[in-house]
C-alpha positions in Angstrom: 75.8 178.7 56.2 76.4 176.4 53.1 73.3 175.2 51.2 74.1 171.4 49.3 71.9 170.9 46.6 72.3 167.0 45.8 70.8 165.0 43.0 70.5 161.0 42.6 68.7 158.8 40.3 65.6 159.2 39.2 65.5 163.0 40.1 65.4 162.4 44.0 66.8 165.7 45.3 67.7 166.5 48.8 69.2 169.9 50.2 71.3 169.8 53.0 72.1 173.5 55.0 75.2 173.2 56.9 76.6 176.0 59.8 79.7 177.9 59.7 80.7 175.7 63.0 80.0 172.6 61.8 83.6 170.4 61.9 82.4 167.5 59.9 82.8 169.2 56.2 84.0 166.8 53.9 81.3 166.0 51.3 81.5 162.7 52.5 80.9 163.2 55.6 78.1 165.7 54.8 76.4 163.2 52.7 76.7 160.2 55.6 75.1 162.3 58.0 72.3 163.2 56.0 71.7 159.1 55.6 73.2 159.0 52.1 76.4 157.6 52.4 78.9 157.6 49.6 81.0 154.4 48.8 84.3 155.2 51.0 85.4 152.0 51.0 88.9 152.7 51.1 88.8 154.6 54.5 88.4 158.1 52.9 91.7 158.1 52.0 91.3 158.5 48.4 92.4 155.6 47.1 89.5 153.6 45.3 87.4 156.4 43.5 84.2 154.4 45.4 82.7 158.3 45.9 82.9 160.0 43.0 80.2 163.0 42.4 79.7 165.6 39.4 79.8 169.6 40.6 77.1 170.6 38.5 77.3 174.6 39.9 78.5 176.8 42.4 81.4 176.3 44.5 83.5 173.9 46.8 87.2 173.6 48.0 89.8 171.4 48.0 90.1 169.5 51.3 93.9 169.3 51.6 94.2 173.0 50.4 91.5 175.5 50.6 91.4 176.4 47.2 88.2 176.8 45.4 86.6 174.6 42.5 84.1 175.5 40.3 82.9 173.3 37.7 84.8 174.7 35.0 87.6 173.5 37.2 86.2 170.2 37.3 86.6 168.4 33.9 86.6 165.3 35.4 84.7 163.9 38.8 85.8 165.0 42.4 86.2 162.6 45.3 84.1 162.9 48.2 86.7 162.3 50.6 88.6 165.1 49.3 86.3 168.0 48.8 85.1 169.9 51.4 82.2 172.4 51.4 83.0 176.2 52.4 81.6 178.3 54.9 79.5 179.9 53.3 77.9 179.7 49.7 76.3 177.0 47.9 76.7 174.0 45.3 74.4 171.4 43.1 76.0 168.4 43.1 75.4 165.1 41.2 76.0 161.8 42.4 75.8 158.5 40.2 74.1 155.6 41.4 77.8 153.5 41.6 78.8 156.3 44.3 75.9 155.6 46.4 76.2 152.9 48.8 73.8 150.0 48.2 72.1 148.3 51.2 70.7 145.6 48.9 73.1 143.9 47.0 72.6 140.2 45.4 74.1 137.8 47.5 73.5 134.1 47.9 71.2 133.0 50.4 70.8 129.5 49.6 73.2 127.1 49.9 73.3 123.3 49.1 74.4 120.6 52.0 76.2 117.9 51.1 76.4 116.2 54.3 73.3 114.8 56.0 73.1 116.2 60.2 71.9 115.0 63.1 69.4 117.5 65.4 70.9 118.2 68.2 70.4 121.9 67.9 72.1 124.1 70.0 69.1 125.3 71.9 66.4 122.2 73.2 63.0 123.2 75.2 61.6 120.4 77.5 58.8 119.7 79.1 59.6 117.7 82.5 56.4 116.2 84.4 56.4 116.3 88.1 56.5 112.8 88.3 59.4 112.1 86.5 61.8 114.2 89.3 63.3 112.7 92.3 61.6 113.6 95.2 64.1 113.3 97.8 66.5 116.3 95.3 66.4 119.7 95.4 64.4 121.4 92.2 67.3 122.4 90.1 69.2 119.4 90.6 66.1 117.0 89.9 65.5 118.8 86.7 69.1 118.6 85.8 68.8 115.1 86.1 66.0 114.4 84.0 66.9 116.4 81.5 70.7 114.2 81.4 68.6 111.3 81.1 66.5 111.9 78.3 69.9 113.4 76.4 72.8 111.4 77.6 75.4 114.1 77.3 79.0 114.4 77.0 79.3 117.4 78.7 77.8 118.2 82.2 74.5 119.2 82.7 74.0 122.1 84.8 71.6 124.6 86.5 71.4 128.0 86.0 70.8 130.5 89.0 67.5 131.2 88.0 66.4 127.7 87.9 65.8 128.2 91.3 62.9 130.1 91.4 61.1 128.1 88.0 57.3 127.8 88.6 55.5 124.9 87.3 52.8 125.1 84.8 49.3 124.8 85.3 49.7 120.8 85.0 52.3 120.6 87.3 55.1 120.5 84.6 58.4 122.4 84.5 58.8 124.1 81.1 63.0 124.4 80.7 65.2 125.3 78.0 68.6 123.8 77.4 71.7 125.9 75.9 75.1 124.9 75.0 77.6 126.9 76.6 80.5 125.9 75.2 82.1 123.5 77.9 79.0 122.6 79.8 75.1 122.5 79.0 72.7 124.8 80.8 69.7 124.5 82.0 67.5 127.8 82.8 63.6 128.1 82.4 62.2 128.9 79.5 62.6 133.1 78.6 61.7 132.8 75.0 58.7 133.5 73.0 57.4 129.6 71.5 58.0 128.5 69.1 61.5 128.9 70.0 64.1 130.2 66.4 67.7 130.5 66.2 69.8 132.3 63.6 72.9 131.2 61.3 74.6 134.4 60.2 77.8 134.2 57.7 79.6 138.2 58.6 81.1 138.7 55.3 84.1 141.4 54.5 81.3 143.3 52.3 78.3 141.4 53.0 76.3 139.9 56.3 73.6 137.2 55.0 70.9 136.1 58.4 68.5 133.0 57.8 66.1 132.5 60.9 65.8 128.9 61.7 62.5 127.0 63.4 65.1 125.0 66.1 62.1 122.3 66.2 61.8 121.8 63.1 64.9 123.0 61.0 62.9 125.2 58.6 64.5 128.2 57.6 61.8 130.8 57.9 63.3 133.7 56.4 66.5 134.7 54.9 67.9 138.5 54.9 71.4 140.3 53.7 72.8 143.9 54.2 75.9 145.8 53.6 78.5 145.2 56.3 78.7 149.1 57.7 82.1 148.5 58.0 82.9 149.2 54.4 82.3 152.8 54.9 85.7 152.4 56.6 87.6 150.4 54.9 86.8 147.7 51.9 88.9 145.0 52.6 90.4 143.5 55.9 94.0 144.8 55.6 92.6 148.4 55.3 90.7 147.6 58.6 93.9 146.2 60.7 95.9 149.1 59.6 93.1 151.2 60.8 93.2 149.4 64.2 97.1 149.6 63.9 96.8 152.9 63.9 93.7 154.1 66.2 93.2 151.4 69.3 89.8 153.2 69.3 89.1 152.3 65.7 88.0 148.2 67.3 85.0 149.9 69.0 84.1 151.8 65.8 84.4 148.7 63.7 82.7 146.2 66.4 79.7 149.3 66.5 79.4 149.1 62.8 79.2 145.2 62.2 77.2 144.5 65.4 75.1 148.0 66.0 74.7 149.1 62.4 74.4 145.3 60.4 73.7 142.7 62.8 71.1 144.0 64.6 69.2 145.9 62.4 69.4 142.4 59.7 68.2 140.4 62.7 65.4 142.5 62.6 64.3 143.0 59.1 65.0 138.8 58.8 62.5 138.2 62.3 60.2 140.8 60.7 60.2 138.7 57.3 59.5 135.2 59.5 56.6 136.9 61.6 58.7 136.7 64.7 60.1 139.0 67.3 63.8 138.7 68.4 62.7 137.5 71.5 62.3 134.2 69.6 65.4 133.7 69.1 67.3 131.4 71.4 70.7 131.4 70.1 73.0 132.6 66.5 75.8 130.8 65.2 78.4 133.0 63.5 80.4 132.3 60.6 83.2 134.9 59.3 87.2 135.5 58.2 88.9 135.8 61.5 89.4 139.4 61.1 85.4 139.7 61.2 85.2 137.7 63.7 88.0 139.1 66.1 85.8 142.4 65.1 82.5 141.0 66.5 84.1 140.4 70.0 85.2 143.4 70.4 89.0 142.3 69.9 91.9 143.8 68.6 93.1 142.2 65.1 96.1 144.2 64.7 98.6 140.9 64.8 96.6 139.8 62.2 98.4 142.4 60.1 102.2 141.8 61.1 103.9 138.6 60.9 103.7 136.0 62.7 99.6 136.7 62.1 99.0 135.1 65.4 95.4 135.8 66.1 94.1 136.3 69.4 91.5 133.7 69.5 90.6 130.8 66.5 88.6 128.1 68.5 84.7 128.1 69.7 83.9 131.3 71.3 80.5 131.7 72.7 79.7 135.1 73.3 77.3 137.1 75.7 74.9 139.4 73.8 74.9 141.8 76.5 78.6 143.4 76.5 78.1 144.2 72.9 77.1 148.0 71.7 73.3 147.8 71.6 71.1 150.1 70.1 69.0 152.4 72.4 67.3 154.0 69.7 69.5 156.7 68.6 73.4 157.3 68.6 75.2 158.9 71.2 75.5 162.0 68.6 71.8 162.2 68.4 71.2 160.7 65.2 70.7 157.2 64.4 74.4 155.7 63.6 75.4 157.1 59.8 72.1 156.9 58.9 71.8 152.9 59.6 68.3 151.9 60.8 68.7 150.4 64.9 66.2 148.3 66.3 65.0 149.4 69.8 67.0 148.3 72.6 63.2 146.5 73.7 63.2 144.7 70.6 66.8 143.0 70.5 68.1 139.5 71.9 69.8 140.3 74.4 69.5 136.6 76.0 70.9 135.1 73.1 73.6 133.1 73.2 76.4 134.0 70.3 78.5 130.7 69.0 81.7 131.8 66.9 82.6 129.2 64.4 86.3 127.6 65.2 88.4 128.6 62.1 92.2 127.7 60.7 94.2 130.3 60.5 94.7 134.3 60.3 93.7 134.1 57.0 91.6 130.9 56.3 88.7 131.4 58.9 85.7 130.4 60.3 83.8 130.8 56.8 86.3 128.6 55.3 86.1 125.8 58.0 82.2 125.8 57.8 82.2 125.7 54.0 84.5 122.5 53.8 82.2 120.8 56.8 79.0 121.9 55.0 80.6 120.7 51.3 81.5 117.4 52.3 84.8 117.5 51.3 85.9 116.5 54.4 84.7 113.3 54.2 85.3 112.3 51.1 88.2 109.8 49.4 88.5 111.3 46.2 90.5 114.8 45.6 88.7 117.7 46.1 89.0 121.4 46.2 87.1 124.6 47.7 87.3 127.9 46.0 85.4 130.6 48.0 85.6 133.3 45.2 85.7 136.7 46.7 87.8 139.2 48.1 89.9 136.7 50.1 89.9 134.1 47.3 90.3 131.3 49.9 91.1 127.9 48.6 91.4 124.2 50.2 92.4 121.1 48.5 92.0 117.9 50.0 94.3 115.4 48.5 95.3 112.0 50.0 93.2 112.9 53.4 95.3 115.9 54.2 93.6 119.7 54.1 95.9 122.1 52.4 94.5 125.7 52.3 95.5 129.4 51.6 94.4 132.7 50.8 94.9 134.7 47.9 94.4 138.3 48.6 92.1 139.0 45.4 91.3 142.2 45.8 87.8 143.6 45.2 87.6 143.7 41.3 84.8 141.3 41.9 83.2 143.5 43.5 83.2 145.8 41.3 85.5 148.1 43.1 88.2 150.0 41.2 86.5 149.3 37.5 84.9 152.4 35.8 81.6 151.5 35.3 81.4 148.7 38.1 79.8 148.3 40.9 78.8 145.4 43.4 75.6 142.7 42.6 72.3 144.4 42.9 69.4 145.9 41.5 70.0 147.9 38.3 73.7 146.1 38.0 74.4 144.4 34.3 75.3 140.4 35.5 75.3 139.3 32.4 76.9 139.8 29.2 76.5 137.9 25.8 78.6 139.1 22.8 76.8 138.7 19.1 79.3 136.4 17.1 78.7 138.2 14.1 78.0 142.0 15.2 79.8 142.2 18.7 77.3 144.2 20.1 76.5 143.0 23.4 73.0 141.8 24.8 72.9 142.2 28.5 71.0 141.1 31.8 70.2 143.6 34.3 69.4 142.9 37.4 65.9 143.3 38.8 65.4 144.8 34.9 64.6 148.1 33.8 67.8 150.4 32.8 71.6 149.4 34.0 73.9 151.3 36.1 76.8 149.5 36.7 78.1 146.6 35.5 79.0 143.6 38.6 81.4 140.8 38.5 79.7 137.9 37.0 79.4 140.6 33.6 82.9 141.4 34.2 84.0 137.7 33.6 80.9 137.0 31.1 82.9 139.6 28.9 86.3 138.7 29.5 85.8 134.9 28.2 83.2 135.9 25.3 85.7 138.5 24.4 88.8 136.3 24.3 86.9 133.5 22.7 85.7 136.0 19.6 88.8 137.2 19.4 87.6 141.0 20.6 90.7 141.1 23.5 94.0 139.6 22.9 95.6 136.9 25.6 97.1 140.2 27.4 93.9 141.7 27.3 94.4 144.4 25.0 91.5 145.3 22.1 92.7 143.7 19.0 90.5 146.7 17.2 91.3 150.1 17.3 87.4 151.4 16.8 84.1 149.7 15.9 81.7 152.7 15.7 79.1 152.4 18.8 81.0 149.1 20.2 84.8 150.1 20.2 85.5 153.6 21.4 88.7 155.6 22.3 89.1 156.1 26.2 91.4 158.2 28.0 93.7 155.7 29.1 92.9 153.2 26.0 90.2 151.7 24.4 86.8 150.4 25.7 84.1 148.5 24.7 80.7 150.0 24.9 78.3 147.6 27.0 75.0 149.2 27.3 73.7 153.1 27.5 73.1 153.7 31.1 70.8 156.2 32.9 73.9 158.7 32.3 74.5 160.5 29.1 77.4 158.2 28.9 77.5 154.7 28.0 78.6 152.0 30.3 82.3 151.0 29.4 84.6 148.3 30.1 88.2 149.7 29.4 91.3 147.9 29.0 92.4 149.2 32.1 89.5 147.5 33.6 90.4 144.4 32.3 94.3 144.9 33.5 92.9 144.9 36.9 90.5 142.5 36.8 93.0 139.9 35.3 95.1 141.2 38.7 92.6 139.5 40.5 92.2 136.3 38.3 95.5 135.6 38.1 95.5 136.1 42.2 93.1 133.1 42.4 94.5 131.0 39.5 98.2 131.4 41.1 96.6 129.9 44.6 95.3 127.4 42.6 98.4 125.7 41.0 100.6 126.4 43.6 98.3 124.8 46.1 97.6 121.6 43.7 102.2 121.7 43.0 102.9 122.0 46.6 100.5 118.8 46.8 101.9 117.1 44.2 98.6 117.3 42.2 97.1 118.8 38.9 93.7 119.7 37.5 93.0 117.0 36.2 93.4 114.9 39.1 90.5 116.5 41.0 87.4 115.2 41.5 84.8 117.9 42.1 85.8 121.7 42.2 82.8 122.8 45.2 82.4 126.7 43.9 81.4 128.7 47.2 80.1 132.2 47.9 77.8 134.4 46.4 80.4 135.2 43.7 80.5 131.9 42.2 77.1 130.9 42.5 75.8 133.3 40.3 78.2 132.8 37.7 78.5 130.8 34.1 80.7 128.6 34.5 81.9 128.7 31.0 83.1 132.2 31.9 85.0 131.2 34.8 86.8 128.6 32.7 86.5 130.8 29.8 88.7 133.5 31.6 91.3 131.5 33.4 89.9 131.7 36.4 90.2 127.7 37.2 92.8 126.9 35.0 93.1 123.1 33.1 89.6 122.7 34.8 86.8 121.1 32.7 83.1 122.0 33.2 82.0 118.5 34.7 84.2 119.0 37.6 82.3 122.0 38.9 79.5 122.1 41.5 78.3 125.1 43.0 77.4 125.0 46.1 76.7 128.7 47.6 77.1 130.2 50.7 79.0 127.2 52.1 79.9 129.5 55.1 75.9 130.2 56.0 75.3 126.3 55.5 78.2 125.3 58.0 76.5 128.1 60.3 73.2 126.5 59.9 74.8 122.8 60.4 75.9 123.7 64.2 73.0 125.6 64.9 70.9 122.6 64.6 73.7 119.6 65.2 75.9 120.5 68.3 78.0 117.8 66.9 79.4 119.9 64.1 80.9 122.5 66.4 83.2 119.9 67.1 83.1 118.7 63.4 84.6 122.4 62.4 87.1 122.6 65.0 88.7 119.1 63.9 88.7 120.6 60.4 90.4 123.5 61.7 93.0 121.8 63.2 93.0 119.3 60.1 93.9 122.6 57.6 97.8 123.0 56.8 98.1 126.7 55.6 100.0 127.6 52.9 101.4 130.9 53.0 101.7 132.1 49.3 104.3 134.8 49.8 106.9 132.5 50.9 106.0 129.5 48.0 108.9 131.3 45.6 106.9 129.9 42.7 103.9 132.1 43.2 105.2 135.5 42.0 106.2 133.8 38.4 102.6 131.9 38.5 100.6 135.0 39.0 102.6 136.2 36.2 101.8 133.7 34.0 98.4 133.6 34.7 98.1 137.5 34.1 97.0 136.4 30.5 93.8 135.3 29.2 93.7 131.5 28.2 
């Protein structure tokens, strides 16, 4: 038997006693079962340094060769993913807050609408007196009828089985419910709870957002967000098609994480906020990339990751709750699923119906579509462009009534990922960073307050423009100081800049190499940019309003996203943030069927560029690898 001592913030402790015969041995894996999952966003492969831990005493082993570490073998941290603990023994281990995989991160769940909707929501109750059906028709079709009277619809109205055996009311009435199905309307008696909810969900690469909407009304009664389990196999949605490329099995895993392990359990805690059970909900509309989307179904997005990047499926879908992998409690291991909390299989909607939003393209998806819809810039004269700043870095100009879009491949940076000190938006994360014109010394703001242990995106940029601007970091991004005692400090791979003294004994750093890589990413973005706006025979300054989407950019001063390069030749008037464009479209064609169609046009509408065959892109990004 091994005995795992591990220590987290705060002084939490939690020991862990694992058999001889246990297979599962990795630290990583060790800590996942025991519900405190390390950040292996990369797939375990040791790539991103996500779960990094201290050996504080006794012994492990190297997972690829046996050999035995002890911690004066360990100058430096050890990777979960490749450490494995021995047969026998023991170890105290320490594991900082940024290795820890957050469940709460800051995301936007607002979002601003720039197009006004009708309501025609997805789902409709009725109430049909007895005297208004046609005596000489059977019950079903009677209803039917009625019901196509009082809507006038385009497509067919008709009766479900059940609708047979409907009883009336104690008046007499028929109480009925009417659900889009995609191709046809139908008509079933009422099975929900009153008053009757839907959901808009937006499934995020890194992060699911749910807001539970009165179908009556419109209101949005509460709003919830989780980590997308799917990062504990792979951060970004290449690493997940090469995992599918590789394991046909590895679809089931992936569509058990987002549905079993997020959606559900988000449903949940959202319903829980509104003072609802899921068996108010009616129906969910589903924004996402099309990889997270293929993902939901259940299908295989491997051609996503080989050219021609034909997917499998891009328009409507509506989906049956019932063939996906619901919770019964527990996993079929015993254990709830890598420690996720599962609603019970009593609690969940399985009666919903699930819309998937139409999207463009392999890589301009559903989100996308849904954000241009719920921006406006659809219907607009002028010259306009989208930036969705994430991972993808999505873009979409529209410039003399064509829709030109592309994605950038970003990378995580802005996450966080791969910096030393970084990690994503959330409670105890530094967003923002001020520099003192005369001193240098930064002044941050930390999340939720108290102490900071990591520093998130929005600081990231925050420092890159206020550095550049004081003249701190040259255009390549190199210090232009060799030491400033407490601000500038010698790091093993350069210099950094001291931000803020953490809950660590060290101080949290930004290093040059961290600002090599996080121009990477800028210059990823900025290069989509101008060659979208060159292919279109456009500039910067011919653009009317730059609509700023995602959680990324809504958070952020936009001084330091023009400060840094991120937009370049933009001006600060031309910017309006407008959130989580891809939860707004969501909540547009939850409550306005009208808009399904509305997406799908835009969908069709969108000419995608693909950036690795514009020969000009490779000497952009380079040029936009400096600072302005």
């Amino acid at each position: 038997m091994f005995k795992l001592t591990i220590h987290l913030r705060h002084g939490e402790e939690h020991v862990i006693e694992v058999f001889a015969d246990r297979r599962q041995r990795l630290v990583s894996d060790v800590l996942r079962n025991a519900g405190q999952p390390l950040n292996t966003r990369c797939g375990q492969r040791g790539l991103c340094n996500g779960c990094l831990f201290e050996l504080r005493s006794g012994s492990l082993a190297r997972a690829n060769t046996g050999a035995t570490i002890l911690p004066s073998d360990a100058a430096d941290l050890l990777r979960g993913c490749e450490t494995r603990l021995p047969d026998s023994g023991e170890a105290v281990i320490v594991v900082p807050p940024r290795s820890l995989l957050s469940h709460a991160p800051q995301i936007v769940t607002s979002f601003r609408l720039n197009v006004p909707r009708a309501h025609d929501p997805l789902w409709q109750g009725f109430r049909i007196p007895h005297d208004d059906l046609a005596p000489s028709a059977a019950l079903p079709d009677a209803l039917c009828e009625s019901v196509r009277s009082r809507t006038e619809r385009e497509f067919p109205v008709v009766a479900s089985r059940e609708l047979n055996d409907i009883q009336p009311s104690g008046d007499g009435s028929f109480d009925v419910g009417l659900a889009h199905q995609g191709d046809a309307w139908v008509l079933d008696a009422i099975r929900f709870k009153q008053p009757v909810f839907g959901a808009a969900v937006d499934i995020g690469t890194t992060t699911v957002v749910a807001a539970i909407v009165e179908l009556e009304t419109g209101r949005i009664a509460a709003t919830s967000s989780a980590l997308n389990a799917q990062v504990k196999l792979g951060d970004n949605v290449l690493t997940r098609i090469n995992l599918c490329m590789q394991d046909p099995e590895m679809v089931g895993r992936l569509q058990t994480a987002v549905v079993r392990d997020t959606l559900i359990p988000l449903l949940t805690e959202a319903a829980r906020e509104a003072g609802i059970e899921l068996d108010h909900l009616a129906c969910v509309v589903v924004a996402g990339n099309t990889t997270m989307l293929h993902l939901l179904d259940g299908v295989d997005p491997s051609p996503l990751g080989v050219a021609p990047f034909a997917p499998t499926f891009l328009g409507h879908r509506v989906l049956e709750t019932g063939t996906w992998p619901w919770p019964v409690g527990v996993s079929g291991n015993g254990g709830a699923a890598d420690g996720a909390a599962v609603a019970e299989s009593s609690d969940v909607p399985r009666g919903a119906t699930v819309h998937v939003l139409p999207g463009a393209a392999a890589y301009v998806g559903a989100d996308i579509t849904a954000g241009v819809l719920a921006s406006g810039m659809a219907y607009r004269d002028d010259t306009c462009l989208l930036v969705d700043i994430g991972t993808n870095g999505e873009i979409v100009l529209r410039h003399r009534g064509d829709l030109l879009g592309c994605a950038t491949a970003a990378g995580p940076a802005f996450e966080g990922t791969g910096l030393k000190c970084g990690m994503r938006a959330g409670t105890g994360a530094i967003g923002h960073i001020r520099l003192d014109p005369d001193t240098l010394r930064a002044d941050v703001e930390v999340i939720g307050g108290g102490k900071p242990i990591g520093i998130c995106g929005t600081a990231y940029l925050d420092f890159l423009a206020r550095a550049r601007e004081l003249g701190l970091i040259g255009r390549t991004g190199r210090f232009t100081v060799k030491e400033i005692p407490g601000i500038v400090q010698r790091d093993l791979y350069g210099r950094a800049f001291v931000v803020a003294q953490g809950h660590g004994k060290e101080p949290l750093v930004i290093t040059e190499a961290d600002v090599a890589y996080l121009l990477q990413a800028k210059a990823a973005i900025a290069a989509g940019v101008v060659c979208l706006l060159t292919q279109a025979g456009t500039t910067s300054r011919d653009i009317d309003t730059v609509f700023l989407a995602g959680g990324f950019g809504f958070h952020m001063h936009v001084d330091s996203l023009l400060g840094c390069g991120l937009l370049p030749g933009f001006l600060p008037e031309q910017i309006q943030m407008v959130g989580n464009s891809a939860l707004a479209g969501a909540y547009l064609a939850l409550l306005d069927h009208g808009s399904l169609s509305e997406i799908r046009r835009i969908g069709q509408r969108i000419r995608t560029i693909e950036l690795n065959l514009d020969p000009r892109f490779e000497t952009t990004y380079i040029d936009q690898l400096s600072l302005p």
